[in-house]
C-alpha positions as CSV (number, residue, x, y, z in Angstrom):
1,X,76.9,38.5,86.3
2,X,78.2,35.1,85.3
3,X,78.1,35.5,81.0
4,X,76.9,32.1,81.0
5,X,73.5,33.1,83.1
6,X,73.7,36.5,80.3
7,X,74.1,34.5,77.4
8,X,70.9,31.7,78.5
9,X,68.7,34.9,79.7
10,X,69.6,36.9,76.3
11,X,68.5,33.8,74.5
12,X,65.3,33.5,76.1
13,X,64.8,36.6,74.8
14,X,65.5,36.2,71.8
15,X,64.1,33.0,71.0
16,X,61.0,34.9,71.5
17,X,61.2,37.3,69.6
18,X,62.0,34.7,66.8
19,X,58.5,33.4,67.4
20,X,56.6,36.6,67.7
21,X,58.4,38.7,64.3
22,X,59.6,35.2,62.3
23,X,57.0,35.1,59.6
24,X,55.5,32.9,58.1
25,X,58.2,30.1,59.0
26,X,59.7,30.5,62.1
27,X,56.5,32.5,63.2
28,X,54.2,29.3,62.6
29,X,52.3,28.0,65.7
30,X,50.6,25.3,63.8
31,X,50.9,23.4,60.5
32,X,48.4,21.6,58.1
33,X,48.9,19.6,55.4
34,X,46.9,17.6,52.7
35,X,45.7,16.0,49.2
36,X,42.0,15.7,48.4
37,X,42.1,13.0,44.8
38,X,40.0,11.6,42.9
39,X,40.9,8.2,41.6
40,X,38.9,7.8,38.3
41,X,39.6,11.7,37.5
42,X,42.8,12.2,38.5
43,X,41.3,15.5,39.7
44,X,43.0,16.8,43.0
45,X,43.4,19.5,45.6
46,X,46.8,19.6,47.4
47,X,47.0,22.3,50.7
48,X,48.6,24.1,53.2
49,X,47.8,26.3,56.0
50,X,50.3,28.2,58.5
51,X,48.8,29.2,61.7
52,X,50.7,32.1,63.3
53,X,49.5,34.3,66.4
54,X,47.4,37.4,64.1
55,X,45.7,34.4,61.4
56,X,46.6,31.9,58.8
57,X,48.0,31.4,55.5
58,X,47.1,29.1,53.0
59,X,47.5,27.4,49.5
60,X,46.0,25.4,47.4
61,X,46.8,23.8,44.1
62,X,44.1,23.0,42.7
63,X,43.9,20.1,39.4
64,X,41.1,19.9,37.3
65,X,41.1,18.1,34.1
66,X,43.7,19.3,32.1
67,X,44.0,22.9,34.0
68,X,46.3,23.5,37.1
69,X,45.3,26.8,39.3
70,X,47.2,28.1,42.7
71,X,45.3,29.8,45.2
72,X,46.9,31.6,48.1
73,X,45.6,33.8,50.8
74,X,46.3,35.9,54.4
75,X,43.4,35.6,56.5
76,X,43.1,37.1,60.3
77,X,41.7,35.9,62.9
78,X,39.3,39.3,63.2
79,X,38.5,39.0,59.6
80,X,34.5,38.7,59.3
81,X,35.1,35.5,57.1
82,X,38.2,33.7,58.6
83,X,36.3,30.6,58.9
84,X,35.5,30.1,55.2
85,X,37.1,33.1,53.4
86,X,36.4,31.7,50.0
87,X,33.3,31.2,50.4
88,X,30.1,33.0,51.9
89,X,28.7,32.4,55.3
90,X,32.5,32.5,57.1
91,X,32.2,34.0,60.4
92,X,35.2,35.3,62.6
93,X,37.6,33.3,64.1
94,X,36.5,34.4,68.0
95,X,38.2,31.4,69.8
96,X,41.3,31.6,68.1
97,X,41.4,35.3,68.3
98,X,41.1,35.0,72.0
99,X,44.0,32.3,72.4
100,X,46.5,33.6,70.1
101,X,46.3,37.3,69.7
102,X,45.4,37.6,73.3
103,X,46.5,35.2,76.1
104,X,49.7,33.7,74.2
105,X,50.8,36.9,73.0
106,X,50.6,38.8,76.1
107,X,52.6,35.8,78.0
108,X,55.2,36.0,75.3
109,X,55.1,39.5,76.0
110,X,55.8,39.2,79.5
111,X,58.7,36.8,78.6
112,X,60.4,39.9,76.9
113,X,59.7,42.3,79.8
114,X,60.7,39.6,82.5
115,X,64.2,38.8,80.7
116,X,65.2,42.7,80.6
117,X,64.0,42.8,84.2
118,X,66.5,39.9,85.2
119,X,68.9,41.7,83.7
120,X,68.7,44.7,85.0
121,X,68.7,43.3,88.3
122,X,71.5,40.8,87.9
123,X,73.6,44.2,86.8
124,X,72.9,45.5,89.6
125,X,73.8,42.5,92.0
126,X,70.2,41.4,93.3
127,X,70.6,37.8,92.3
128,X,67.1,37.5,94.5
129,X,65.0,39.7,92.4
130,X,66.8,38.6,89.3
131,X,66.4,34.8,90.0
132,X,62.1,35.7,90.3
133,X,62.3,37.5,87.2
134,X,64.1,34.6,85.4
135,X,61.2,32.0,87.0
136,X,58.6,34.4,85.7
137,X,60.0,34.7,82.1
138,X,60.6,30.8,82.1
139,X,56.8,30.3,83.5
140,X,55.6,32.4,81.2
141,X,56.8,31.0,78.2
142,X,56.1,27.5,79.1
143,X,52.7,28.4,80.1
144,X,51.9,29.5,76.7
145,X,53.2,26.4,75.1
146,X,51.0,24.7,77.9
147,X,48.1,26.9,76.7
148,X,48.5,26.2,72.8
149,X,48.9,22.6,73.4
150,X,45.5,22.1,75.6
151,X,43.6,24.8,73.8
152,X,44.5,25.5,70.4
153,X,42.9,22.4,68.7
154,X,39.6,22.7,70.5
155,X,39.4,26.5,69.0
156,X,40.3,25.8,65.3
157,X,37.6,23.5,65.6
158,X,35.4,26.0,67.2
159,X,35.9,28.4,65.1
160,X,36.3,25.8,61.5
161,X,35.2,22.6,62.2
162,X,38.5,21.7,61.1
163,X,38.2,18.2,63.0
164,X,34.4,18.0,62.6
165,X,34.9,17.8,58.7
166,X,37.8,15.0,58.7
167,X,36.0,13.6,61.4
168,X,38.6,13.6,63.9
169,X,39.6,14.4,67.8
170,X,40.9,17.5,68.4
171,X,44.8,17.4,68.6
172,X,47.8,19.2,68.4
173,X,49.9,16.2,66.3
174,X,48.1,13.8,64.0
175,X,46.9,12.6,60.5
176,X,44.1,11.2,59.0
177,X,44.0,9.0,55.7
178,X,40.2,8.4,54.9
179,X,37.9,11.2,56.2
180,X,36.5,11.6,52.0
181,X,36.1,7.7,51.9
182,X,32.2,8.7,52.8
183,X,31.6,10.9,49.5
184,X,33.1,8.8,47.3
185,X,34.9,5.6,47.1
186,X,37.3,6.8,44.5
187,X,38.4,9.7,46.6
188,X,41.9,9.5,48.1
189,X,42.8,11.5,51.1
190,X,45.5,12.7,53.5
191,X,45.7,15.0,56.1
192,X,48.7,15.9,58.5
193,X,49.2,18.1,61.4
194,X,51.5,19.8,63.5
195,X,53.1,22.3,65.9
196,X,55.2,24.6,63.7
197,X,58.6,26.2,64.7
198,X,57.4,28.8,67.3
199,X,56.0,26.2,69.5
200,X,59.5,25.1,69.6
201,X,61.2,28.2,70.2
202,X,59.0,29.5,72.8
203,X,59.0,25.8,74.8
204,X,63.2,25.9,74.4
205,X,62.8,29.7,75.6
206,X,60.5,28.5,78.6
207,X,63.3,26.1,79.4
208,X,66.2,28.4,78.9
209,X,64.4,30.9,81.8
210,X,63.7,28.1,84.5
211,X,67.6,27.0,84.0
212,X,68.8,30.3,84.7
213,X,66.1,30.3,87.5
214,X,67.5,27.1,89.0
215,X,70.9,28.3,88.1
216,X,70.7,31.3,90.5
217,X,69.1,29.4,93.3
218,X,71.9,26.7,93.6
């Protein structure tokens, strides 16, 4: 086997299981961002929450008056209030539950069991049986980008009303500068969003596993 086609299957591999055991960094599907101020008060709330494939993490900072608090939390998707876990009434995160912990994990999944397949196979010398197992690891990985990318935003806001509340479409990239202008006209506010470094990882992995695909078919 050519080390070349090795070294691209390998880090297929790899890349994915970056994006399944990375944490809270390199394990982050999606990214949200914010500050909630008040003008005449100088009272604020700035946030973040890290959406990985078992729940989210967050943190607030919250200002009020002359007193500064932090606020941090790990929430799963199962948890009975994962929609509103500081406050009563959450429910469970079903559709995100369902997406992440389930489809997109199980592709990744077969990403890792598809790249040791190829590679069993090219050690052996079937560069046929190999080359399908390479276009089923690189399917599969871009699949579940495709997945997150059509699906993800529409079950946040399922399972939050994440874009409901800002008053916004449902998208995987995006900001929004004026969803509090309706409470008050002294409230500032600023909201951004975006795929977080898995995304990336499993898309270049995706890519990675059709080129060795294409690599063994020319």
């Amino acid at each position: 086997m050519d080390d070349t086609l090795r070294n691209m299957i390998i880090a297929s591999i790899v890349l994915v299981l970056v994006a399944l055991y990375g944490g809270q960094t390199l394990g982050s599907w999606f990214v949200v961002s914010g500050e909630l101020e008040d003008t005449d008060s100088s009272d604020s709330i700035d946030f973040e929450a890290t959406f990985n494939l078992e729940g989210y993490e967050y943190e607030l900072s919250i200002r009020d008056g002359g007193s500064k608090e932090k606020q941090d939390g790990k929430i799963d998707y199962d948890d009975n209030d994962c929609s509103s876990p500081d406050y009563d009434g959450g429910s469970d995160c079903d559709e995100m539950y369902d997406l992440m912990d389930g489809k997109i994990k199980n592709l990744l999944y077969i990403v890792l069991l598809a790249g040791g397949v190829a590679l069993y196979f090219l050690n052996d010398g079937d560069q046929e049986k190999g080359a399908l197992a390479c276009l089923a690891m690189g399917s599969a990985g871009l699949l579940a980008v495709a997945l997150f990318t059509i699906s993800f935003p529409e079950a946040l806001d399922d399972d939050t009303d994440a874009f409901e509340v800002i008053d916004d479409d449902p998208s995987i990239i995006g900001d929004n500068n004026n969803f509090g202008e309706e409470f008050s006209g002294s409230l500032d506010s600023e909201v951004n969003w975006r795929p977080g470094f898995a995304f990336a990882l499993v898309g270049l992995s995706g890519i990675l596993g059709m080129a060795a695909y294409f690599e063994l078919k020319n």
